[in-house]
Every structure is written in C-alpha cells, then in structure tokens.
N, C-alpha and C positions, 0 to 999 in steps of 0.2 A: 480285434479290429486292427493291431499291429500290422502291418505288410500293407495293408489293404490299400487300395487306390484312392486318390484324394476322388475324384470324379465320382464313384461307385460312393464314400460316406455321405459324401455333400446332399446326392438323393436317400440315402438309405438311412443315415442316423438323422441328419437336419430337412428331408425332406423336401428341397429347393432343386427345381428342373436344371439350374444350373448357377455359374456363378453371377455374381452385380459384375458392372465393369470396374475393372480394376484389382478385383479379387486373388481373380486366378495367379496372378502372376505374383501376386506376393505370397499367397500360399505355398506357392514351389520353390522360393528363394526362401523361406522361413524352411518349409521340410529340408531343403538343398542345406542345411547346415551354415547360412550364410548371414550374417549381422544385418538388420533392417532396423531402416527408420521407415515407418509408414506415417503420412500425414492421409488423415481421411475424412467427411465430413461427418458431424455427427448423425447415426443414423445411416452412415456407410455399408456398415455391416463390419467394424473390424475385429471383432469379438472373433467371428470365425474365420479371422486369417491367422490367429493362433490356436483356435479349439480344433479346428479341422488337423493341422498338420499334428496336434501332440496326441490324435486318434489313430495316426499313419507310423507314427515309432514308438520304439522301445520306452518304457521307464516314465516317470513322471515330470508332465511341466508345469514349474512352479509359476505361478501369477501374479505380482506384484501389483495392488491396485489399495484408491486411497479411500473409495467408496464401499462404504460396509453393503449399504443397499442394495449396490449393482452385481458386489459380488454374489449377496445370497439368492438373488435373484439369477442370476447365472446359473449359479449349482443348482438351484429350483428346477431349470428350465432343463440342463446339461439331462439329472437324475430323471426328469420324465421322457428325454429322450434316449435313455436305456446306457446314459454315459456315467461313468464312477465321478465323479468330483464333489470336493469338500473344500471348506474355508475354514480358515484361523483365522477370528476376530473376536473385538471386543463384545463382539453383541452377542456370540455363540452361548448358549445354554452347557451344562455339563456335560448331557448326552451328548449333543452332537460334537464339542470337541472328542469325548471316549468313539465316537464312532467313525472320525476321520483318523485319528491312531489306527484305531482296529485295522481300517482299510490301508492304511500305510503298512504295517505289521505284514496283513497278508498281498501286498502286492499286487491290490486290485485297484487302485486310485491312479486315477491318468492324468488328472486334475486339479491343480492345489493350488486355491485363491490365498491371499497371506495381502493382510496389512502391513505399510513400509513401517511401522513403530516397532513389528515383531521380529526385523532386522537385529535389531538393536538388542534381543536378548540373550541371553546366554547359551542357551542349549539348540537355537536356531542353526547354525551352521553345521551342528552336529547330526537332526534331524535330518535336514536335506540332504547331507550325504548318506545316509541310513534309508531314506526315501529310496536312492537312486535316480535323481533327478538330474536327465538329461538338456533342456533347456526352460529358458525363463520368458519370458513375455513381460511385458513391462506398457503395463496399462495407462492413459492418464503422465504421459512420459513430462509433460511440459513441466510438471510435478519439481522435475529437478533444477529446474532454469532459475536461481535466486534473482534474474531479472525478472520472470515470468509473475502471473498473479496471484498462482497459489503455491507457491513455493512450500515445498514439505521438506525439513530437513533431514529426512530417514530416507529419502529416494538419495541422499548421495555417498548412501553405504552400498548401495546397490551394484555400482561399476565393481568395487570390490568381492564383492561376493559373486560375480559372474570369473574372474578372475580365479577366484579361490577354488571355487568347484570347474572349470574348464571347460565350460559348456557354453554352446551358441546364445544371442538375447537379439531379443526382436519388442522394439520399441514402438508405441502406437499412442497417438496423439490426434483430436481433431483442432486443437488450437496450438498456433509454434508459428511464430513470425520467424523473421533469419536469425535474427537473434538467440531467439529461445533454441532455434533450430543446431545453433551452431555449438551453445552450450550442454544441449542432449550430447552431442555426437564428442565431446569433449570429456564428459561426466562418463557416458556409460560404455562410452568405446574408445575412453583413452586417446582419442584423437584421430584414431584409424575412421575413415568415412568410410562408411556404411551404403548397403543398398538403398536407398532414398529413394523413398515411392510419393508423390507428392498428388494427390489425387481429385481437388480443387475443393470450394469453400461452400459451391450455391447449396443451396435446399431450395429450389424456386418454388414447392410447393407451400412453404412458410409465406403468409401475408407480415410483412413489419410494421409496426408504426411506435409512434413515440408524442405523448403528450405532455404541457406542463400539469405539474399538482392545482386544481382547484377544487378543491375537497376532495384527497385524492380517498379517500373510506368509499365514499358514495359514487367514486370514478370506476371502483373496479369492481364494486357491486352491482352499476350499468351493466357492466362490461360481461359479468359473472350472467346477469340475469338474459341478457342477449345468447347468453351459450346454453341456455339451462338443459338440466340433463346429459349436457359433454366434460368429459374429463377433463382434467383443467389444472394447470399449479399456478399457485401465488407466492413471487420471492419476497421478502421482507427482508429489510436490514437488521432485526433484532427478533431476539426470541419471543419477549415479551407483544411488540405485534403483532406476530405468528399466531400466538392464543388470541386476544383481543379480534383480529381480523375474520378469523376461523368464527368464532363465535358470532360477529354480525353475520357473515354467512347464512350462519345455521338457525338464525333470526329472520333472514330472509328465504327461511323453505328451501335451502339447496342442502344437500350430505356434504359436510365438509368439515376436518379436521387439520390437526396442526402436524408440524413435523420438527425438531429442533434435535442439536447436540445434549441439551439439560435432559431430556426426558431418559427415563430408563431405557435400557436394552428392551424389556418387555413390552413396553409402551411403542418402541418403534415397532418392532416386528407385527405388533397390530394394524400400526398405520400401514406398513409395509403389504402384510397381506391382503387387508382390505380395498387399499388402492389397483392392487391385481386382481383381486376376486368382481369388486363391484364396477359395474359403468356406471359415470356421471361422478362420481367423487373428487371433490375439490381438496388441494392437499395443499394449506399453507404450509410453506416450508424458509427455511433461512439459506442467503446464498453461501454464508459460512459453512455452515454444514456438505452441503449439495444433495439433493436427491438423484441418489444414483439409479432410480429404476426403469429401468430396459421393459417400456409399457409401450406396445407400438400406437396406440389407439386415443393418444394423448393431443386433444382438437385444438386444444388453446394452452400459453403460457402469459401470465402476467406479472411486470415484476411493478412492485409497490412502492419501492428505493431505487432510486441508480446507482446500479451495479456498480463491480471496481475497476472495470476496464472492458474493452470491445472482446479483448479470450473469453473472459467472463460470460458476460453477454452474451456471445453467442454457443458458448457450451448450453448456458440454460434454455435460452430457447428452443435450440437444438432438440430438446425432451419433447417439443411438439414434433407430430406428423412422421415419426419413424415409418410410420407405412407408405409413404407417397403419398398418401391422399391431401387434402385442405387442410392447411390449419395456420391456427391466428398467433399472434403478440401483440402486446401495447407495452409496452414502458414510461411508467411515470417520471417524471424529476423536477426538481425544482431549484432555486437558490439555496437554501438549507442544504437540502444532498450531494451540492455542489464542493458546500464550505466543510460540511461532515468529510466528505472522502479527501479534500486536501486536512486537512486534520488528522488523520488517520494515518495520514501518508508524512506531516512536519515531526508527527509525535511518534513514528516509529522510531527503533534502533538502527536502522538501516544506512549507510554511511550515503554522505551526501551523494555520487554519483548515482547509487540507486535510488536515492531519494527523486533525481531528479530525472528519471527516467520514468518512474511512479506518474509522475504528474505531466510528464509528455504522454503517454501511456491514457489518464484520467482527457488529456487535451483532447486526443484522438475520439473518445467517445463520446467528450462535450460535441465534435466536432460533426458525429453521426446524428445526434441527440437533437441538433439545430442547423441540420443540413438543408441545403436550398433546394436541391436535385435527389434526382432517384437514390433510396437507404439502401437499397442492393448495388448499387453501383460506387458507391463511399465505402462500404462493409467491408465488400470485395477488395477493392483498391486497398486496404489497408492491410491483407494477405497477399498483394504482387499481383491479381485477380484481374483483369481487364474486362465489363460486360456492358451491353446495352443498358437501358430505361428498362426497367423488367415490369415495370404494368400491374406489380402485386405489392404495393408499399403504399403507405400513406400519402408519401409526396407526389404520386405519381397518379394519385386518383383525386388528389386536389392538390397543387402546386402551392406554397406558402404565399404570403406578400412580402417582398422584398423590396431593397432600393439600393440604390449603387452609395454603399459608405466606404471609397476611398478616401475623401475629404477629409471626414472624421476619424478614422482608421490613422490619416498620416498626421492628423492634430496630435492624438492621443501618441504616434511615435517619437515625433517631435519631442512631445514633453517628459517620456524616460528617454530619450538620449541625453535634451538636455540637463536633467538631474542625475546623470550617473548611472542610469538602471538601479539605483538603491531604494526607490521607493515601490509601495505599492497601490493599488488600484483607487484605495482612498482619498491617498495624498493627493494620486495624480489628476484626481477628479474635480479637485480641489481649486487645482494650478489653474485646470482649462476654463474650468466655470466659473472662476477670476473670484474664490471664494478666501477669502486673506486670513486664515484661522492663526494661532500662534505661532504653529509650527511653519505654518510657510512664512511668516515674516520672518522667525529666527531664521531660518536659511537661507532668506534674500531672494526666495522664488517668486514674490510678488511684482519682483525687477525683470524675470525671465519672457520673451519676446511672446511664450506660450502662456502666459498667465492671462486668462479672461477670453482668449479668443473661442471657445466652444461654450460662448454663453447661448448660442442658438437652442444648446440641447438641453431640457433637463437633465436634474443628477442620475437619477431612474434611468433614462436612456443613454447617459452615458457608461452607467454599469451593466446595460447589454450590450455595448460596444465592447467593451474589456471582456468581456466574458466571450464573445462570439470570435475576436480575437485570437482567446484562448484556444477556441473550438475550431480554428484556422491556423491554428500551432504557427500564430506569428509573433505570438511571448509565452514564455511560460516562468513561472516562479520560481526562484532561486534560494534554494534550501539555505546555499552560504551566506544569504542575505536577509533571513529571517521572510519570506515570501516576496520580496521586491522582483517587481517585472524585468526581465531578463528578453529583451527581442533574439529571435532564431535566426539563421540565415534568410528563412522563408520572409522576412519583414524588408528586408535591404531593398529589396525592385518596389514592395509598394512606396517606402519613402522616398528613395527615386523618383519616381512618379513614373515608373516602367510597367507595373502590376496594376490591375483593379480590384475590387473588392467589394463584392456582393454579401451584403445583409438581409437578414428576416427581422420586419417589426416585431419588436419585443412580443415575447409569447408568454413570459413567466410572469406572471401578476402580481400585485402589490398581495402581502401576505395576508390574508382573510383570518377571525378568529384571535385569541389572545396574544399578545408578542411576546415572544420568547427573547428576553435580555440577552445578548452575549458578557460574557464577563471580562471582556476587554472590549475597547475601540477595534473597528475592522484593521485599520493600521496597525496595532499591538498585537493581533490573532497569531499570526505566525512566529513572534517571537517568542509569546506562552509558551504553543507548543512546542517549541526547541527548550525551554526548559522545561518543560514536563517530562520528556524526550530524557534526558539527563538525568532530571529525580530520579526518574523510571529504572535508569540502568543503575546509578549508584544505589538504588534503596535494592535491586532483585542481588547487585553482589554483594550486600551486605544482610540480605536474607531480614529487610524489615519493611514492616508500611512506607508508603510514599511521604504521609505525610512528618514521619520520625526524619527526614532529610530537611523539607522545607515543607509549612503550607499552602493550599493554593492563594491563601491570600497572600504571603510572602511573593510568592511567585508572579501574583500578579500584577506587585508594585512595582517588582524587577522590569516585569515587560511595559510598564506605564513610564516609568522615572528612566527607565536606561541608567544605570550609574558607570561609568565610564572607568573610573577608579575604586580602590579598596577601599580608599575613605567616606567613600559615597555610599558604595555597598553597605557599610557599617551602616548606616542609618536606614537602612530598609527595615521595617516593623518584621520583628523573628528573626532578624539575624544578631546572634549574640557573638559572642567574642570569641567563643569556642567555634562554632559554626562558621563563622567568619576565617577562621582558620583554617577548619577542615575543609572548606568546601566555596569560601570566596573566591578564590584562582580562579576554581572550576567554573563555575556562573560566569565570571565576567569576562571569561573564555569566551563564552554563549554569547553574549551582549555587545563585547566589545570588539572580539574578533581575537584577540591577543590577552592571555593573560598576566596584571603587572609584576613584575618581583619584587619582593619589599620582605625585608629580614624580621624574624620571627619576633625580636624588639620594636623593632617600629609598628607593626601589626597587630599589636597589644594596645596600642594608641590609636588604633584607627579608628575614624567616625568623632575623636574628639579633639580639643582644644590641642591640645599636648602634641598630636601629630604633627598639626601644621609647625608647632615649635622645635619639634623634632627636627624637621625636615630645614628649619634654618639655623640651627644647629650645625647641623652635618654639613651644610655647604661652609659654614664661617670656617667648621673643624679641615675642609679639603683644603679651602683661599688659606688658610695658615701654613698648614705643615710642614712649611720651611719656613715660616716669620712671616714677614711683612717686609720684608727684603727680598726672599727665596734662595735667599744663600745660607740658614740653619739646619741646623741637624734635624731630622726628619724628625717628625713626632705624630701621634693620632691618637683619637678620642675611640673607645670599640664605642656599638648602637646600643650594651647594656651601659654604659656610662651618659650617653647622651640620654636614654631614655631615663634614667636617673634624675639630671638636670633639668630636663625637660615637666619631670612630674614632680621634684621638689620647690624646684627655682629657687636657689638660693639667692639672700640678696650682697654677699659680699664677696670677696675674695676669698676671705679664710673660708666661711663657710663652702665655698666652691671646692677648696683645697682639701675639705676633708670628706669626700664624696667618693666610696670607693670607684677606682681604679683613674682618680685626677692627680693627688700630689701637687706641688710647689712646682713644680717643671713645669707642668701643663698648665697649671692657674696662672704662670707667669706667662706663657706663650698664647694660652686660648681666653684667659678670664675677663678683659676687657671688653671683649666681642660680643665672650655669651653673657655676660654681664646687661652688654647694651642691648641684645636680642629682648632678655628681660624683662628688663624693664620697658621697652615698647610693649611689649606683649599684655603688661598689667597698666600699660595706657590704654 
C-alpha cells in the first residue's frame, strides 16, 4: 500500500466515496511530514486522518492512546480491512502480544497502538527503533494537559520520545479548550505551533438533556425502557454501581452488562465483544475507566453521576450517534454529586491553582446542568463555538421556569464581600437569613448591614441560589480558604447593579429515602478534605496507611475545633507528643494558613499546664537579660532550662540554683521573677 494515493486507500482499504469535511486536509499535512494538532468532534472520523496517511509511507506508525477498548477495536476493524495493525496493552493475551512481535520481526505491521504507561518501560524505545517507526499519532492528546480532566501522566514522556526517534507527531483531540490547547502544543511540540486544525464541536444529531436525581435507579430505567432494543451506555461514578445498575437492567428484561477497570482482562474483552457483536446491549460502564468503543450504532447514552467536567461530558456522550443518525442523553445530578466532585477535587494532590481551575472547570458544567437557554448553545460557547437555539435539547423543547434573581444574587454578594470572601455557602446562608448561630455571634456578623435581609427566602432556596451562582461562574471556592466563596470578575457588574441575573426554580429536590450523615458540618467539608489531602501525601511518602498519620476521627476534630496554635493542637484526641511533633507544623499549616515555630523544648509541653509557664518564663528571661536597669552583663536562660523550671517548679532560690544549666549568676539575676511566675501559677 506504500506509495499509493491517499484518495485510491480511502475507497479501496476504508471503503468511503470520499472524505467528511475536514479530513482531507489534515490527512495531507499529516502525510506532508508536517506537526498537527487536530481538534475534531467526536465521531469526526479522526482515526483515519492518521490510519490513512501511515498506509501511504514507509515504516510503522506508532499510536499512542489511553483507551485499551478503542485501540483493540481499532486493530479489529484495521485487520478486517486487510490492514496489518496490532496493540500492546494490558489487556492483550500471550498470543496476541507473540503475534505483534512476529509482525514487527517481519516487517509487516503499519500499525502500532501502545498504551502511554508502556512509555515508561524499559526496552520500549529500543523496540520502536527496531520497529522502524516512522511517525506517531497521538490519540486522546488532551491526555497531556495537567490542567485538562484526565490527565495521564505517561503522555508527558511522549514529547520526548518523538524527539529521541526524529520523527513527525500528529496530535488528535475531540475536547482541548485554549488552555488544554496551548499546553498540547507546549508538551508535545516544545512550543513550536503546529498545524492547528480546529474542526468545531456540534454533533447536532445528539438530543441533550439533563435532569435532577429523583430516584435516579428508576430514572434511567424509564429512560432504558423507552429505548428498549437500542444500544445504549450508562456512566456511573463507581464500579460498584456499574454491577448493581447492570443487574436491575437485566431484572427489567433488557441485555445489559457491566463494564469497569476491576474486572479482568478476560471479562472485558467479553463485554468488549459482545457490545459489537450484539444490538441492543446496554453496557454499564464507569467514567473512570472510559469505554473506548468505536460502535457507530450507539442510540443513546446515559450518565447516572455528574460527570467531572463539560470535556468529560461530552467525550461520553459523543459514544452516541457516530453514524449521523438520532440519538439521545440524559444526565442525572444532584446535590450529593455536586459535593462528591468538589471533594474529589479539595482532597486531591493537586496544588492550589489547579485546584482552582478544577472547580471553575466543575462551575462550567453546574452551569450547562442548570441552564436557562438552549444546552447546545452553553456547550458550544464553552469551546469559543457561537450557534443558534438548535431545537434538539431539553430546554428548547420545553423552556425551564425562571425569575430574574438579581436581587438575591446581589444579597448573597453583599454578604461575602462583606465577610472577606472567607466564608462558605453555610455560613453565608446563615448571615442573610438573620440565623445567629455561634459562629456568627463570635465574629460579630450579626452586627453586618447583610445579616437578616434574605429572610424572604427559605434556606433550601437559598442554597440554589449559591449553587446557580456557581453554575454562573460568579464565585467559585477557594482551595486557599478551605472552600470559602471567592467572587470572579464575572460578579463586579451584577453587584454594581450593571448585570442581571436569571434563575431556574429549584430543580434539585429535597433528598428522598435514608440521609446519609456527612461527617462534618457543610462549613467544616472543605477543611477535612484539605487534611485528608495532606494525610494522603504524607502517608503515600512514607509508604503506610492513612490512617498510621492521623485518624479520620483525629482529622475531623481538626476541621471542627480549628486549633490555631500548637498548644491547641495538642489536645486534639490522637495527637500525641510524638505526632505532635512530627506532623503538628504540618496540619496547622492546613488550618491556620502559617505554620507556628516553637523549639523542640517548648513543644514537649505543649497542650499542658507547663507550656503556658514556659512561655512566661521566657519572656521574664528576654525583660532581664541585662537586669532590671539594662545596663548588665548580658545573660540567658537556654528552652532546656526553662522547660526544666517550668516542670519542676522549684520553690526556692537554692533550689532554682541547682537546676542544670542556672548557677548562682542566673538565680541571682532571673530567680526572683521566675520565683513569682511560680508561685502564681500554683495559685
């Protein structure tokens, strides 16, 4: 096939009269030897703007992608099309790795799919050059973007290894806002910009919509039964109701199985085949994972969880309607999924700025989630996208009920300006609906001009106001602050009173069925998770459980009590004196913003009696050290002497004088003072 024309394979090996728009032209800048970024939608076709040209040259090209499913589904598809291609992955069997060897060996392989984790091994860049691998393609590119949603960190050995072997790379993405877009071109081309092919976003054949959770099991069982006999995937948040979900399914007469990262190699490759062999098979799956299968005939997608962001989101759906024809979404969410994904996102390792990009990122898709207008015209707009009322969404086939909450929009800003932006959504709930709990008398917010004036609204309606806010990216939470609201530039004209602000009556219902406790106050939430955050990192470098650091209950008194100091710290239940040491700083680092210094003497006292004496000790020992005149000879007490004093308490002079490192000097120049300290002290 070498030489041959891309025009003559495109009918001959793939069968298609011609190319989609947009195709051609990146196929000839990929053959042209020329660095590409392709942005395309999903369901574009960009598979073969790299399978076609590596049919037209010499040598093999290698494929970088993070989807085991999509690849083997590839090379399924590639080998019945009479093309040589094979993958390295975890999922491969013995044979079929000995049979991609073989074909490498004899120099019949044009096609080599490779997971970014088998970067990372030792004899990989030895292969490749032994392969003869002319260029790389680079699947799934957003991969690389540590701002992006699914950051993999083996896609940023990749720039290096196009370096190392000298050969062209053509990157392909259906989700990459400028951001993501800037750090591809950063990552895997060193900063040289690339051909940028930017090919837009719609899918207009996809229906959108988005519900809140009310019973959501029996939401997407409606949902499932309304489609029966159509292909179908259901995203889940967890593995566990992946099975669970699957099984009402297949209680309710539909075929439908699970799909997850836990299950063996074997177990996928069944669901894998099944899902392409049969129609109508419903395929719960996790959005962890991703199902990567290239099924064109896929009518519906439903997800059961809110996703982690609009990339997100719309990679999965994207699995609907690859042929052009009809097909549906629904997305469930709820408060719970709300608080999950900001959790997810306080208790990562991730350093504050991307932390807080995280949750502008989660804003955007509250924002889609509870839009008032057309969800194709929000979606778009959020990729640079400009388009009419598209006529195929939820909103636009019945419009929500709304009301104009500027009023209460500029209450609720009011009340974090005037608290500093340090509170969060509780507190502030608090303020406006004139409720005078402890904490806001301690802080003298009950005296603030904002205190009481949104008693109009209940508390319920006032946490869809915060929340719709969020989804208006006119505050978003502040990692540095343990989740306190943080207004965006976007907030300045509503408080002004230069912007307006349209709401939807609450859509998320009061929670139906058992309540699930949270184990702090909604106030305290984001504090936990900043120390969890911390456990997390200090327990994974020290290679032990979380809870050999602190436990959760430890943890929880921190984010309930705030102790502000060491000696506070000390009386948190589990923290002992050792721990207290190795790892006090650190927490109240967490807590307090700064952590105190206090020498390894005094800190053996902390949390008791002794401390506080310590510490008036040490000032009597500074106000001396030249007399009581400040014209003597300089003298000083060290912290092992005072903490001596401090835990024997002598009651005399002599006895003070024979305390190592005091002497007759110091009892004559310090003894009187710490004498009187003393003795108050045992009053």
């Amino acid at each position: 096939m070498a030489n041959a024309s891309p025009d003559s394979l495109l009918t001959s090996v793939f069968g298609f009269p011609s190319f989609r728009p947009g195709q051609e032209e990146i196929v000839r800048a990929v053959l042209a030897g020329r660095s590409v970024l392709a942005i395309m939608p999903t369901g574009g076709g960009k598979s073969l703007c790299y399978q076609l040209p590596a049919l037209c040259r010499q040598g093999v090209t290698v494929v970088i992608s993070p989807l085991i499913a999509l690849m083997r589904d590839q090379v399924r598809a590639l080998r019945a099309a009479g093309v040589e291609a094979g993958a390295l992955t975890s999922g491969n069997t013995e044979a079929e790795t000995d049979e991609v060897f073989t074909a490498l060996d004899a120099g019949t392989l044009r096609l080599l799919y490779m997971a970014p984790e088998r970067l990372g091994a030792g004899g990989t860049l030895h292969l490749l050059r032994r392969a003869g691998v002319t260029a790389i393609a680079v699947d799934e590119a957003h991969c690389v973007s540590q701002w992006g949603h699914d950051f993999r960190p083996d896609y940023l050995r990749i720039g290096e290894l196009r370096r190392t072997l000298g050969v062209p790379l053509a990157a392909f993405t259906a989700t990459a806002d400028e951001e993501t877009r800037a750090e591809i071109v950063a990552r895997l081309f060193d900063g040289a910009a690339p051909d940028t092919f930017l090919r837009g976003f719609d899918r207009p054949n996809i229906h959108l919509a988005f519900a809140a959770k009310d019973g959501p099991r029996a939401q997407i069982l409606r949902f499932a039964a309304d489609r029966r006999g159509q292909s179908g995937i259901v995203y889940c948040g967890t593995r566990a109701k992946t099975e669970v979900l699957a099984q009402a399914l297949r209680a309710e007469g539909h075929a439908a199985c699970h799909y997850h990262g836990g299950m063996d190699p074997e177990s996928r490759r069944e669901v894998e085949g099944r899902f392409q062999r049969e129609d109508g098979l419903i395929v719960v799956a996790t959005v962890a994972f991703g199902m990567g299968i290239d099924k064109p005939d896929i009518r519906w997608v439903a997800h059961a969880d809110l996703p982690k962001s609009i990339e997100a989101y719309y990679q999965e759906i994207g699995r609907a309607g690859r042929d052009g024809a009809p097909a549906e979404t629904l997305t469930l969410y709820g408060a719970d999924d709300i608080r999950y994904r900001r959790t997810q996102i306080d208790e990562g390792l991730a350093p504050p700025d991307r932390k807080a990009a995280d949750h502008a990122r989660l804003n955007a898709l509250l924002g889609l989630a509870e839009a008032v207008a057309c969800r194709r015209q929000r979606l778009l707009g959020y990729f640079g996208e400009q388009a009419a009322p598209c006529g195929n969404c939820d909103i636009c086939d019945s419009p929500p009920d709304t009301f104009d909450g500027t009023e209460a929009v500029r209450k609720a800003l009011s009340a974090i300006l005037r608290t500093q932006e340090s509170f969060g959504a509780g507190h502030l709930i608090d303020i406006l609906t004139g409720n005078a709990t402890d904490k806001v008398r301690e802080r003298g917010h009950d005296a603030l001009p904002t205190f009481g004036v949104g008693r109009d609204l209940p508390r319920g309606q006032w946490q869809a106001v915060f929340r719709q806010m969020m989804g208006h990216d006119l505050v978003r939470p502040d990692p540095d602050r343990h989740g306190a609201l943080r207004m965006t530039d976007n907030a300045r004209p509503v408080l002004r009173g230069e912007a307006a602000v349209t709401l939807r009556r609450d859509t998320l219902a009061a929670r139906r069925g058992p309540v699930v406790h949270a184990l702090v106050a909604e106030e305290d939430a984001p504090l936990l998770s900043a120390l969890k955050a911390k456990r997390r990192a200090l327990a994974e470098a020290q290679g032990v459980p979380a809870y050999v650091v602190f436990t959760d209950r430890t943890l929880i008194e921190m984010a309930e009590t705030r102790p502000q100091t060491l000696d506070r710290m000390a009386g948190i239940t589990g923290v002992g004196a050792k721990k207290l040491q190795t790892y006090g700083a650190t927490f109240l680092e967490v807590i307090a913003g700064a952590a105190e210094q206090m020498h390894p003497a005094r800190l053996r006292l902390a949390g008791r009696p002794e401390g506080a004496l310590f510490d008036r000790l040490a000032e009597a020992a500074v106000a001396l050290s030249r007399g009581e005149d400040g014209t003597g000879k300089p003298l000083s007490c060290s912290h092992a002497t005072l903490r001596q004093i401090a835990e024997r308490r002598p009651g005399s002079l002599s006895d003070l004088a024979r305390l190592p490192g005091m002497g007759e000097q110091k009892a004559d120049r310090f003894g009187a003072a710490f004498l009187a300290i003393l003795a108050d002290a045992r009053d």
